[in-house]
C-alpha positions as CSV (number, residue, x, y, z in Angstrom):
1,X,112.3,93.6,99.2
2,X,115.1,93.8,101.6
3,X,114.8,93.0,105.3
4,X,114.3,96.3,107.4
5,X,113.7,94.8,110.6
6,X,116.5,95.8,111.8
7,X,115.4,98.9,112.3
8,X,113.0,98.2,115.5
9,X,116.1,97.7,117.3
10,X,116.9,99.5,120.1
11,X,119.8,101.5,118.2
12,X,117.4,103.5,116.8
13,X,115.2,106.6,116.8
14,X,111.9,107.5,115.0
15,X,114.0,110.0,112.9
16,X,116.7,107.0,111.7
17,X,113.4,104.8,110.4
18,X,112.3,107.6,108.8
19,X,115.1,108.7,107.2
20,X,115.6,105.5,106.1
21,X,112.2,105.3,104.0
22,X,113.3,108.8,102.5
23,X,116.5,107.3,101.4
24,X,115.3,104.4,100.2
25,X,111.8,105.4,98.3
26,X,114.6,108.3,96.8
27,X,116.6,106.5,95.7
28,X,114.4,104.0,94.0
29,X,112.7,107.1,92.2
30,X,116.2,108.6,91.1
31,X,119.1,106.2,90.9
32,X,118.4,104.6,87.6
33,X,117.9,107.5,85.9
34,X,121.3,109.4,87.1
35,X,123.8,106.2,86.9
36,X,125.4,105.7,84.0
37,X,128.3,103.0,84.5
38,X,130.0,103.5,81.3
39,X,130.4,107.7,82.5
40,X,131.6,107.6,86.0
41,X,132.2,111.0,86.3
42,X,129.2,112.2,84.9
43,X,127.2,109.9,87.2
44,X,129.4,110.9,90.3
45,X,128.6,114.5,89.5
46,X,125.1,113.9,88.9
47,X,124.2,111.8,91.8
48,X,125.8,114.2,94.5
49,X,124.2,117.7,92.7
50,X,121.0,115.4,93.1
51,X,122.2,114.0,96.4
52,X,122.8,118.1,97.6
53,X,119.2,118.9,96.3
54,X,117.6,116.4,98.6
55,X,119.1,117.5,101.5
56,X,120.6,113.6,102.1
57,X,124.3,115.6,101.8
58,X,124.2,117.7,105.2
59,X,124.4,114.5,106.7
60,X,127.8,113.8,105.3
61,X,128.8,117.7,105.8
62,X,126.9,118.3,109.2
63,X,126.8,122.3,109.5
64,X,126.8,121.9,113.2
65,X,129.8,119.7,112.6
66,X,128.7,116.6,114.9
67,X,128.1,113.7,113.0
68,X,125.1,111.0,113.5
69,X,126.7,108.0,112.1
70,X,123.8,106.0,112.5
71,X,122.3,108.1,109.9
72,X,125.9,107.6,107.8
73,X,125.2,104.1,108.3
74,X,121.5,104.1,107.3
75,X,122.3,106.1,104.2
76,X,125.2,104.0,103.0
77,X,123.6,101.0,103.5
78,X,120.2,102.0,101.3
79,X,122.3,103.6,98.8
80,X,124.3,100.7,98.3
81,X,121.7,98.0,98.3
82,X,120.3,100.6,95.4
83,X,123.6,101.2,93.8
84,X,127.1,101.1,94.4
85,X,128.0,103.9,92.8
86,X,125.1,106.2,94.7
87,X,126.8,105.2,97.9
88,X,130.4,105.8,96.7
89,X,129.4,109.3,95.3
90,X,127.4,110.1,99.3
91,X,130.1,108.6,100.8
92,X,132.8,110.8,99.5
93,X,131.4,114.0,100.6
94,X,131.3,112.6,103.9
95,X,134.8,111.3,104.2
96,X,136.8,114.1,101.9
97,X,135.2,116.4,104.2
98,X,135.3,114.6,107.2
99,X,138.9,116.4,108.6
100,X,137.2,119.8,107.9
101,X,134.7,119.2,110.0
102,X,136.1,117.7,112.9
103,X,139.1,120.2,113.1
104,X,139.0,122.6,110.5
105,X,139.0,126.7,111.4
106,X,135.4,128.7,110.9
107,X,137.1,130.4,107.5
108,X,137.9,127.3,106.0
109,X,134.5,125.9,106.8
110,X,132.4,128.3,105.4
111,X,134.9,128.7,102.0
112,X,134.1,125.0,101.3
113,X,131.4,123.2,103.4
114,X,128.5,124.9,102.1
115,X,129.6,124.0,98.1
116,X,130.1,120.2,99.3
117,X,126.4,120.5,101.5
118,X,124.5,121.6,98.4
119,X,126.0,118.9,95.8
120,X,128.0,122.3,93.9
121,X,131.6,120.7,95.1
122,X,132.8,117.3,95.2
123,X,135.0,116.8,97.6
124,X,138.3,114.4,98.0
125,X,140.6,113.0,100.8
126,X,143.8,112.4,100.0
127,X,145.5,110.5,102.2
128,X,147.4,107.0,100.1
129,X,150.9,107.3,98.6
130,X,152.3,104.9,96.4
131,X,154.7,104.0,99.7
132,X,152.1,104.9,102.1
133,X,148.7,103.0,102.5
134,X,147.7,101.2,105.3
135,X,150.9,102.6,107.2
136,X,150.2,106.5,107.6
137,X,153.2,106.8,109.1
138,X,155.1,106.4,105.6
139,X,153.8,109.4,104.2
140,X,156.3,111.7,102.3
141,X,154.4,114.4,100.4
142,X,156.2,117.5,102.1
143,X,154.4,120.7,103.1
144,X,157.3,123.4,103.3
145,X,157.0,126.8,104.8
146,X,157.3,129.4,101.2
147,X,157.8,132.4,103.0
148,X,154.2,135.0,102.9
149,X,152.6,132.6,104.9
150,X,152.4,130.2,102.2
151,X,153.0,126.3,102.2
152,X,154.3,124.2,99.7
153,X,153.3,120.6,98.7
154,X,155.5,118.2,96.9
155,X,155.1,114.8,96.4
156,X,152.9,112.5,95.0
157,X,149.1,110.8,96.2
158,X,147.5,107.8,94.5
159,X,144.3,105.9,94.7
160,X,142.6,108.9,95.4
161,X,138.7,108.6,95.3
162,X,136.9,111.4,92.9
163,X,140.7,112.1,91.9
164,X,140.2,114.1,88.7
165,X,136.2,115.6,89.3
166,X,136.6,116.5,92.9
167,X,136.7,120.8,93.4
168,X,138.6,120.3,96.9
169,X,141.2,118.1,98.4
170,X,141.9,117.0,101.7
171,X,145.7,116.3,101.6
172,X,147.8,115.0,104.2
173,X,151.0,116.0,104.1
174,X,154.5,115.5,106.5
175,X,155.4,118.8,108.2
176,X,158.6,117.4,110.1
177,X,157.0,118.4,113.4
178,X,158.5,114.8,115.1
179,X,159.5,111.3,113.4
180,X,156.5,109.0,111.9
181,X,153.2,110.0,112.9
182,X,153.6,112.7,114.5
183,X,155.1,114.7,112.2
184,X,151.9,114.9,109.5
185,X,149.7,117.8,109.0
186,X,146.2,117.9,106.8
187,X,145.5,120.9,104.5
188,X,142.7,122.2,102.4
189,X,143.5,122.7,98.7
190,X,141.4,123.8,96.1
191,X,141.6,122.1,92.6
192,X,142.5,124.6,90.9
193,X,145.5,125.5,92.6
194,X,148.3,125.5,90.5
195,X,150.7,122.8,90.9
196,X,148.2,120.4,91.8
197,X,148.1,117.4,88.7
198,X,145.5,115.1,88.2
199,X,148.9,112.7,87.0
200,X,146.8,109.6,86.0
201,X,143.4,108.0,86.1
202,X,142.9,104.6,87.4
203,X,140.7,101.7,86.5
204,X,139.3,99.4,88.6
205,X,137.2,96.2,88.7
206,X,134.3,98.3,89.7
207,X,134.4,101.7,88.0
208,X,135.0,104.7,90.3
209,X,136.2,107.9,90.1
210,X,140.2,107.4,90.9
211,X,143.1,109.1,90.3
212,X,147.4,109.8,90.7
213,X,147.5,113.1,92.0
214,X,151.2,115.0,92.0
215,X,152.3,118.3,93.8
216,X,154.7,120.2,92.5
217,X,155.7,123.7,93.8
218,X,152.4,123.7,94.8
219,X,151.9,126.7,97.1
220,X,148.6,127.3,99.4
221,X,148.2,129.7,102.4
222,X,149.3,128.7,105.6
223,X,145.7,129.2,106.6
224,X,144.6,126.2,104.6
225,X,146.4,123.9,107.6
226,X,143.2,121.8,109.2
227,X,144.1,121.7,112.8
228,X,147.3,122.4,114.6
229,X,150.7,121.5,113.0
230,X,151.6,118.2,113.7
231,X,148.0,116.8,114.1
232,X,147.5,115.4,111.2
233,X,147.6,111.7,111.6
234,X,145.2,112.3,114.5
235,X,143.0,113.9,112.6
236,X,142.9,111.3,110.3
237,X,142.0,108.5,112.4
238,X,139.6,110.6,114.1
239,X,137.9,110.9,110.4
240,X,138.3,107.2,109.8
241,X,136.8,106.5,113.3
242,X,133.8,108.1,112.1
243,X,133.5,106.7,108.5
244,X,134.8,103.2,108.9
245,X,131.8,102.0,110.4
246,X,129.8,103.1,107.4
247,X,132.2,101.2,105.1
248,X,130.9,98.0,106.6
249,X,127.1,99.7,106.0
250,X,127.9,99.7,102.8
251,X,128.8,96.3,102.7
252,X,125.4,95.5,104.5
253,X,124.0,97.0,101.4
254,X,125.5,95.4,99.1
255,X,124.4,92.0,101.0
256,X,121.4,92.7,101.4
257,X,120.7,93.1,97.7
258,X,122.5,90.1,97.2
259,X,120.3,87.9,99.6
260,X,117.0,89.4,97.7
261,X,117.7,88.6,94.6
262,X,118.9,84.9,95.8
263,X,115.7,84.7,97.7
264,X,113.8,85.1,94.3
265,X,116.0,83.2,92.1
266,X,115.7,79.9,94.5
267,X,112.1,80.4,94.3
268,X,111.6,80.3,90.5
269,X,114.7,78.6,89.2
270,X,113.7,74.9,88.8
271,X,116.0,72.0,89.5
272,X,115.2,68.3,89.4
273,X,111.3,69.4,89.1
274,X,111.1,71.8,91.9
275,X,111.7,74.8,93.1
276,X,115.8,75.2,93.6
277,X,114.8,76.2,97.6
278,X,113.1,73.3,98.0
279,X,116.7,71.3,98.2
280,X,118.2,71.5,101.7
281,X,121.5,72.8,100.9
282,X,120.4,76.1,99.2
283,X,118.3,76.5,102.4
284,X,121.4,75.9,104.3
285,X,123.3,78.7,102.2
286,X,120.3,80.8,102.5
287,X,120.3,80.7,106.5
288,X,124.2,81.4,106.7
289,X,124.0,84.2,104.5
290,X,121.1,85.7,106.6
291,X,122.9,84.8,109.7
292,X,126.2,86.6,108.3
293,X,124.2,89.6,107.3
294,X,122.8,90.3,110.9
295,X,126.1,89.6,112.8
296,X,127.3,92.7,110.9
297,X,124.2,94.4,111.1
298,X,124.4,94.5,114.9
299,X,128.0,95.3,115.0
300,X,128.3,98.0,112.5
301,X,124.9,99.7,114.6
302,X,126.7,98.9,117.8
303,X,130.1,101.0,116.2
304,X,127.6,104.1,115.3
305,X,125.5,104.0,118.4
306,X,128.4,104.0,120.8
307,X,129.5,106.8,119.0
308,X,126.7,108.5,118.8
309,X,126.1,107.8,122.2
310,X,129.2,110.5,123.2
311,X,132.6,107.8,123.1
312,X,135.4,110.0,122.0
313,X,136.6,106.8,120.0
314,X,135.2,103.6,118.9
315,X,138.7,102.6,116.8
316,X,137.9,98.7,118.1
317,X,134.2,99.0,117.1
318,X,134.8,101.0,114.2
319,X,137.5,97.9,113.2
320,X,135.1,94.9,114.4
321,X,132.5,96.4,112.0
322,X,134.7,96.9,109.2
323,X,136.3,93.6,109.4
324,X,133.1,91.5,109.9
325,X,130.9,93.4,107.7
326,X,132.5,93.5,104.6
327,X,134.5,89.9,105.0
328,X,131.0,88.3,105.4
329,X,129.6,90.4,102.4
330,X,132.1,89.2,100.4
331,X,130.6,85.2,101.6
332,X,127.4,86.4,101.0
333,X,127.6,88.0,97.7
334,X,129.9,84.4,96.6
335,X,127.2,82.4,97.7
336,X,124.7,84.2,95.5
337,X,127.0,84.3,93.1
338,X,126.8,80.4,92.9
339,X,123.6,80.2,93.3
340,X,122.4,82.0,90.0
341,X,124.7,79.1,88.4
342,X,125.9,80.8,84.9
343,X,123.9,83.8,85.0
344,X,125.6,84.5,88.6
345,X,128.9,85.2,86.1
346,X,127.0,87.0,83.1
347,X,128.7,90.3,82.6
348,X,126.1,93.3,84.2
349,X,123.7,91.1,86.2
350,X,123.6,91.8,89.9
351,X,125.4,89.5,91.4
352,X,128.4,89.8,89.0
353,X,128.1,93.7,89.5
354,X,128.4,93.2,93.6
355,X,131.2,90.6,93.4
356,X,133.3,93.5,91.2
357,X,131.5,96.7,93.8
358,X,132.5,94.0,97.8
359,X,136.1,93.3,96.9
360,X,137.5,97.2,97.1
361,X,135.9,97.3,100.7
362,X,138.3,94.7,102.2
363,X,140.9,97.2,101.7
364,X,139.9,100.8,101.7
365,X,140.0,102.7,104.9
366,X,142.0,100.0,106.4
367,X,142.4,96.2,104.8
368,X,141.0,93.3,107.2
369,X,144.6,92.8,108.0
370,X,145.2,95.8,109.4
371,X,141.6,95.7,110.9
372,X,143.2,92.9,113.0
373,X,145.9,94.7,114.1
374,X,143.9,97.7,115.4
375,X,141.5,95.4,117.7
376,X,144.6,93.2,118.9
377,X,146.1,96.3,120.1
378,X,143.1,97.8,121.6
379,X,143.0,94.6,123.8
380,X,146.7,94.6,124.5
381,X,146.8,98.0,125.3
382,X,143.6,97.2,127.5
């Protein structure tokens, strides 16, 4: 049973503990039955048309449009501990939807939030090119004018999460506005808009839901811009700011689980006679990886409160979160992972599942590198 003292802290409201025993006697009830890791689509679509029934999506896609990222945080955390693929599939509404809700006009809103708030469209934000990951700045997709008040996208996106089963895109393109930056726009597009190719599916270590998407002559209405022209790379860290601090959740998640189920394999496993947490060094792991697992908690709450609090931007918070959280996870799960011995490797069992599901979260939304970066700045800038 994972620890959930954390939640007397003073971070939290009465409403965050209890949506945290929603979440969490939820997903105990229904995760098993919808995740199937040998059909990732089918999974994906069943866990948010499940997710959309419960209510736990107009979290993600707010109708009032202001987030409560503790409640991001709370719900990525229990959905991970449960299953990596229930948080990826919650976390996706939030964050291919994210731009649309912090800057997106009322029409474009009501054409697509309410699909994504129900679990009846998966959505997508496509923001990586093969040139252009951690450095926004780099992208190239070009958005055109097309004359009738159209755009027109062409170029290429890759490593895009639900690639291939998402109904709506979030694509940041380069308008020409000014040099770098500041010359990126976002759009909406539809998936069915012609022009738009699911090019290749990708595999990863963990299974997920990730595709090559290219553009080619393909034309939306100039109405589909999220935000003024120009904005785009604003808008997108503004989205990141919100959702980076639920990627370390996440990795809290994933810890936790991996801390539980090392808590009951040191307790039965026998070694030399006696119980394997009987010897002082598995006590010693288990303390660090309990001490690790609260220095994120306390960060990653501290990133959501301030932000909930009413700071504009918590881009160094957001960053520390990140950084720790899923860097310590990563110790965490290794530890376990040594721990169980042989069956710590065995194909499918939980520790060898949340080695594969950590090591993707050191690098989405921002590697630890560039994590780095962004708080060295904030203090130089300071």
């Amino acid at each position: 049973m994972a620890d959930k003292s954390f939640l007397d802290w003073p971070f939290f409201e009465e409403r965050h503990r209890a949506l945290a025993e929603e979440a969490d006697g939820w997903a105990a009830a229904n995760v098993p039955s919808l995740v199937d890791h040998h059909d990732v689509d089918g999974s994906c679509r069943r866990l948010v048309a499940a997710m959309g029934s419960a209510g736990f999506l107009a979290h993600a896609a707010p109708e009032d449009g202001r987030f409560d990222v503790r409640s991001l945080c709370i719900l990525r955390e229990t959905l991970a501990r449960h299953d990596g693929l229930a948080d990826f599939a919650f976390a996706m509404q939030g964050l291919g939807t994210g731009a649309l809700t912090l800057s997106g006009s009322e029409a474009l809103k009501e054409r697509v939030m309410p699909g994504v708030r129900s679990g009846k469209t998966i959505a997508a934000f496509a923001l990586t090119e093969p040139e252009a990951g951690s450095d926004v700045a780099e992208i190239a997709l070009a958005a055109t004018p097309a004359g009738n008040d159209m755009v027109r996208l062409d170029g290429e996106k890759t490593w895009i999460s639900n690639g291939g089963i998402a109904g709506h895109y979030v694509v940041f393109a380069r308008t020409g506005e000014a040099p770098g930056a500041r010359g990126l726009s976002a759009f909406s597009v539809p998936a069915d808009t012609s022009g738009l190719i699911v090019a290749e599916r990708l595999e990863t270590i963990a299974p997920h839901p990730l595709a090559r998407l290219t553009f080619e002559d393909c034309r939306i209405p100039a109405t589909n811009r999220i935000g003024e022209a120009g904005a785009g790379f604003k808008i997108a860290m503004a989205t990141l700011d919100v959702f980076r601090s639920t990627v370390g959740a996440a990795a809290l998640g994933f810890a936790r689980r991996a801390l539980d189920v090392t808590l009951e394999r040191a307790q039965t496993r026998k070694l030399f006679d006696a119980p394997l947490a009987d010897m002082q060094l598995t006590q010693t792991a288990l303390a660090e990886m309990a001490t690790a697992i609260d220095t994120s908690a306390l960060l990653v709450y501290r990133a959501a409160w301030t932000r909930d609090a009413g700071a504009p931007r918590i881009t160094r918070e957001a960053a520390m979160a990140k950084m720790v959280a899923t860097e310590s996870a990563q110790e965490v799960i290794d530890r376990a992972v040594q721990l169980h011995g042989g069956e710590g490797v065995r194909s499918g069992s939980v520790p060898e599942t949340l080695y594969r599901e950590i090591r993707a979260l050191r690098i989405y939304e921002g590697a630890t590198e560039v994590q780095k970066l962004i708080i060295a700045r904030q203090l130089l800038s300071s």
